[in-house]
Structure formats: C-alpha cells, structure tokens
C-alpha positions as CSV (number, residue, x, y, z in Angstrom):
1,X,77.4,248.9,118.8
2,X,79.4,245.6,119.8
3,X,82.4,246.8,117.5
4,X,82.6,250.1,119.4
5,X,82.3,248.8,122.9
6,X,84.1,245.8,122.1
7,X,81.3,243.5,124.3
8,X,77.8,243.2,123.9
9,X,75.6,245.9,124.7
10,X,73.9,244.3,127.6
11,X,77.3,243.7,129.6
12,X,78.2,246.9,128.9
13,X,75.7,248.2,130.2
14,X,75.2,246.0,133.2
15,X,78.9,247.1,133.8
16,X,77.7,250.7,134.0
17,X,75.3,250.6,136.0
18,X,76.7,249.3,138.4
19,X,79.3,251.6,138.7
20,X,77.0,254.5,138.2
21,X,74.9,253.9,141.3
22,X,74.7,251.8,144.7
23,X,72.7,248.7,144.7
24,X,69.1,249.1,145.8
25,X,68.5,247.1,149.2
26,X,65.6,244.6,147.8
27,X,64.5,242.6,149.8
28,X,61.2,240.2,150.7
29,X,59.2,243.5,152.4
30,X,58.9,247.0,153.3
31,X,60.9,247.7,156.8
32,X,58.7,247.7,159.6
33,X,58.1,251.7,160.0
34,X,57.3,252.4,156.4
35,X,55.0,249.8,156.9
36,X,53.4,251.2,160.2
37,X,53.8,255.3,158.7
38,X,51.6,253.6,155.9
39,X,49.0,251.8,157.8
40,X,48.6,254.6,160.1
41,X,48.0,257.3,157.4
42,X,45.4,254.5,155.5
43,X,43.2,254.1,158.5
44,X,43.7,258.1,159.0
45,X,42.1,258.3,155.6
46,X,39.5,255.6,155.9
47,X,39.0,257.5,159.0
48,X,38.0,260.9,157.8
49,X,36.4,259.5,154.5
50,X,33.2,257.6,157.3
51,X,33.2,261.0,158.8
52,X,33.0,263.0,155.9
53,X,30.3,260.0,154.5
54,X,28.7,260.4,157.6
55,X,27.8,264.0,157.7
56,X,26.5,263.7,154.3
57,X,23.5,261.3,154.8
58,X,20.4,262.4,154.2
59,X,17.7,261.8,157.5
C-alpha cells in the first residue's frame, strides 16, 4: 500500500482525515448545559422509578 500512496499508510490517512472532517472540540468536560440537561433528566428518572417503587409495596 506504501508503493501506491507513496507514504505510509498511517500518514496517509491521518492526512485524510483531517481533510475529510472538522476537528472534534475535546476538551477536559462536558459544557455546562449538557451537563445540567443530563442531571436534570437522571433525578427525573430516579424520581419516577421511587414513585413507581413506592406504589408497588406491599402493606
């Protein structure tokens, strides 16, 4: 594959890529309303799972 691309394979397709697509913003975390959108829906969850748990106890 060298001979026909004339560089490695792994430049080549470094190369590619990157001309192919936008680089992803990575960084250290989530931004701050993904984070919040995701918290709020978790306790939402927890939330209706205690309910439904709730209701389902035997007295």
């Amino acid at each position: 594959m060298t001979l026909a691309l004339g560089e490695p394979i792994g430049d080549w397709t470094v190369k590619w890529e990157r001309g192919f697509s936008p680089p992803l913003p990575l960084g250290p975390a989530a931004p701050l309303g993904a984070t919040a959108v995701a918290l709020l829906v978790a306790a939402l969850a927890v939330g209706l799972a205690a309910m439904a748990a709730a209701r389902r106890q035997v007295r």
